[in-house]
FIKOLZA-1660 file (N, C-alpha, C; in steps of 0.1 Angstrom, whole numbers, plus 5000, padded with zeros to 4 digits):
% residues 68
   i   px   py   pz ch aa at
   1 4927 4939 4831  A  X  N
   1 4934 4947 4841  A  X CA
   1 4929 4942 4855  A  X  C
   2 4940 4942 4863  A  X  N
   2 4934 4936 4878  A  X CA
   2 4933 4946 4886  A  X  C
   3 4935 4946 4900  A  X  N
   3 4929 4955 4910  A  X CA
   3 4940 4948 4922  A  X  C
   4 4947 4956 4926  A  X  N
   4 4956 4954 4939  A  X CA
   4 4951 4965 4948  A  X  C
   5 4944 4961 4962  A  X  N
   5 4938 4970 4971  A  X CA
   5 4950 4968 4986  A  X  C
   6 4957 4978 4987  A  X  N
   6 4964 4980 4996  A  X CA
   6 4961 4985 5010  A  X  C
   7 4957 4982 5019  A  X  N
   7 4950 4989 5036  A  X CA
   7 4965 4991 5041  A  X  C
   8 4963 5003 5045  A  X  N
   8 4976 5015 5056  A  X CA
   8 4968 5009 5068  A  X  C
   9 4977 5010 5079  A  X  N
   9 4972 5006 5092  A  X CA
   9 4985 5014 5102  A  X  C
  10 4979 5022 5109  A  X  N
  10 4983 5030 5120  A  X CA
  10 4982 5019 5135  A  X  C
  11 5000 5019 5139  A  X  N
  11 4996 5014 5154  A  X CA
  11 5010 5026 5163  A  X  C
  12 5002 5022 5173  A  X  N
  12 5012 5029 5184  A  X CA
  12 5028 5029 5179  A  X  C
  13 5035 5019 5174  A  X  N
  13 5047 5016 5176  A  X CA
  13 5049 5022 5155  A  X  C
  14 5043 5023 5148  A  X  N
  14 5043 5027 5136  A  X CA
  14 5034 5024 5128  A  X  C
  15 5037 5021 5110  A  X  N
  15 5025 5021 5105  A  X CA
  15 5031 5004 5097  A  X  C
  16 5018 5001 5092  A  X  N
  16 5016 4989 5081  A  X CA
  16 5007 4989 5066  A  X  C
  17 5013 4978 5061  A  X  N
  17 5005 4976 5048  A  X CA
  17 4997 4966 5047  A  X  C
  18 4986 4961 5041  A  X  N
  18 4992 4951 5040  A  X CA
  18 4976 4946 5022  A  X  C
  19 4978 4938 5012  A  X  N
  19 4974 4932 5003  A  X CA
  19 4965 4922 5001  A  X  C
  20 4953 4917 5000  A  X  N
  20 4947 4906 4996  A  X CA
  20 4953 4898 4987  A  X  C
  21 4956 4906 4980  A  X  N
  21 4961 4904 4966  A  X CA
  21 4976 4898 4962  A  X  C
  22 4986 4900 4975  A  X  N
  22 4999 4898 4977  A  X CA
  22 4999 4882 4988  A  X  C
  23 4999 4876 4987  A  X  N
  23 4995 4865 4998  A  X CA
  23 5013 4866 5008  A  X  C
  24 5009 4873 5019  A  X  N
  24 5015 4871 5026  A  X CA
  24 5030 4881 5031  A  X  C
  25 5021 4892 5022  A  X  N
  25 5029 4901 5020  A  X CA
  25 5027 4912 5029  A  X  C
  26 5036 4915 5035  A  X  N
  26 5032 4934 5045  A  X CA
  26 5044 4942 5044  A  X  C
  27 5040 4953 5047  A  X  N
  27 5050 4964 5045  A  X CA
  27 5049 4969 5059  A  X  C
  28 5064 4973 5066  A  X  N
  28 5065 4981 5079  A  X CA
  28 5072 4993 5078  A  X  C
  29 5072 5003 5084  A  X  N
  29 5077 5015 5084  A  X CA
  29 5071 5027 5095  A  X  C
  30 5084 5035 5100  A  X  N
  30 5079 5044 5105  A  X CA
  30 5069 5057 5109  A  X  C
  31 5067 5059 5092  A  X  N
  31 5058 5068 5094  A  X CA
  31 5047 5066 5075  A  X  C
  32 5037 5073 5076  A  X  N
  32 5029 5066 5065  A  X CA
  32 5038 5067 5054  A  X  C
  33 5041 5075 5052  A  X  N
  33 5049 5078 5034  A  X CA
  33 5063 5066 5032  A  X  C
  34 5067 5065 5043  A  X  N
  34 5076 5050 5045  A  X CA
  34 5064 5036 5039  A  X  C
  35 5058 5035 5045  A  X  N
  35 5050 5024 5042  A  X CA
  35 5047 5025 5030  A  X  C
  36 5038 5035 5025  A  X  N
  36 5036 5036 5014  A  X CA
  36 5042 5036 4997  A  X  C
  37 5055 5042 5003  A  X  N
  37 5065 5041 4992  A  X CA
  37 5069 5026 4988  A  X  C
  38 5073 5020 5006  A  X  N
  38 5074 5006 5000  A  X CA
  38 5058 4996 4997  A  X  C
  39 5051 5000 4998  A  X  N
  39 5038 4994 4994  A  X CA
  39 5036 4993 4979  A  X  C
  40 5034 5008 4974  A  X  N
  40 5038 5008 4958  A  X CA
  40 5051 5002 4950  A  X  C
  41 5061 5001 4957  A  X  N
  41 5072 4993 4951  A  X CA
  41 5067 4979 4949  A  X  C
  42 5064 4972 4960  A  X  N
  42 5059 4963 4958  A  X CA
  42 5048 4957 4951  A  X  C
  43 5036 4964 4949  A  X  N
  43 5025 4965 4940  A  X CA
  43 5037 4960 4925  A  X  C
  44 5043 4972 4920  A  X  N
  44 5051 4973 4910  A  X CA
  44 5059 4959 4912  A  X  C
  45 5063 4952 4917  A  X  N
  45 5072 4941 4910  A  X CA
  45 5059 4928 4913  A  X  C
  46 5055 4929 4921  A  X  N
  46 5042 4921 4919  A  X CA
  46 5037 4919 4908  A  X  C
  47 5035 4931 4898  A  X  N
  47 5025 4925 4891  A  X CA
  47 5033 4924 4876  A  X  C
  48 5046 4933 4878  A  X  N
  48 5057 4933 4866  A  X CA
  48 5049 4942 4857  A  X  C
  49 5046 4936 4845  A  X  N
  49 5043 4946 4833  A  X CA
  49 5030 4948 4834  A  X  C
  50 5020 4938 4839  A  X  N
  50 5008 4939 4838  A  X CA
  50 5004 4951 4844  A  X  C
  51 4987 4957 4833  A  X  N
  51 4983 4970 4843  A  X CA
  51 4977 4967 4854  A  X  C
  52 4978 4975 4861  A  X  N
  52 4968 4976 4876  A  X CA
  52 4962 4991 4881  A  X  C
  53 4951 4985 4888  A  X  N
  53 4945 4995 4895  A  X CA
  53 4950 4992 4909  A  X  C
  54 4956 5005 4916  A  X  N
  54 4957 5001 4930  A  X CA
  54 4950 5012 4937  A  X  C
  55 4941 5004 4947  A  X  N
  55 4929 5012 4952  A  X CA
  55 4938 5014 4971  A  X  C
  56 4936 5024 4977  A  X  N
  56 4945 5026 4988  A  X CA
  56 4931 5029 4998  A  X  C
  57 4936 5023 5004  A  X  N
  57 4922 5023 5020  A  X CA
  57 4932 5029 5032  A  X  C
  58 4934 5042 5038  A  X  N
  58 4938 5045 5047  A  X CA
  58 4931 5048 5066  A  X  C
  59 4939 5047 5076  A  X  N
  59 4927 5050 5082  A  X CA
  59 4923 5061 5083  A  X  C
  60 4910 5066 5094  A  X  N
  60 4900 5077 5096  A  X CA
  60 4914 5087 5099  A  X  C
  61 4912 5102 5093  A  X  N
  61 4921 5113 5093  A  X CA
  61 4935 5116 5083  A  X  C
  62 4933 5103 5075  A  X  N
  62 4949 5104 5063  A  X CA
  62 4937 5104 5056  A  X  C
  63 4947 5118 5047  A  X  N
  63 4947 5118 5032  A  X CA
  63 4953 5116 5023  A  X  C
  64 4950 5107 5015  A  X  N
  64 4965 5103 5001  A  X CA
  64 4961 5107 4994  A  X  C
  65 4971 5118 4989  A  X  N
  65 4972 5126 4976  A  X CA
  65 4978 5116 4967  A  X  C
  66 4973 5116 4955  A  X  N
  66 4979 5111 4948  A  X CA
  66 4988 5119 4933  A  X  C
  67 4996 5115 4930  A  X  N
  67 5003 5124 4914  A  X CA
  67 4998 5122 4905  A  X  C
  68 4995 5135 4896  A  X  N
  68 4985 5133 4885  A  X CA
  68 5000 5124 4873  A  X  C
% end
């Protein structure tokens, strides 16, 4: 099993994604849950069938809930 670590990044103009793990890959969007949605889509074809852990690093004041 591998490990896909995703960092959220807050700027003035909106938010970002972006992957160690994805070489060269970022996600842009409006607001966090935009980002995020497409962050996880991408994890998901990334890795196809294989399992993964995806570990989410947001900045100081977001909380990600996650679905049981």
């Amino acid at each position: 099993m591998s490990t896909v670590t995703i960092r959220y990044h807050d700027e003035p103009a909106g938010w970002w994604a972006e992957s160690e793990e994805i070489p060269g890959w970022t996600a842009v969007g409006s607001t966090f849950l935009e980002v995020r949605e497409l962050a996880l889509a991408a994890v998901e074809k990334f890795v196809g069938q294989t399992a993964v852990v995806v570990e989410e690093g947001a900045p100081p004041g977001v909380r990600i809930i996650r679905n049981a």
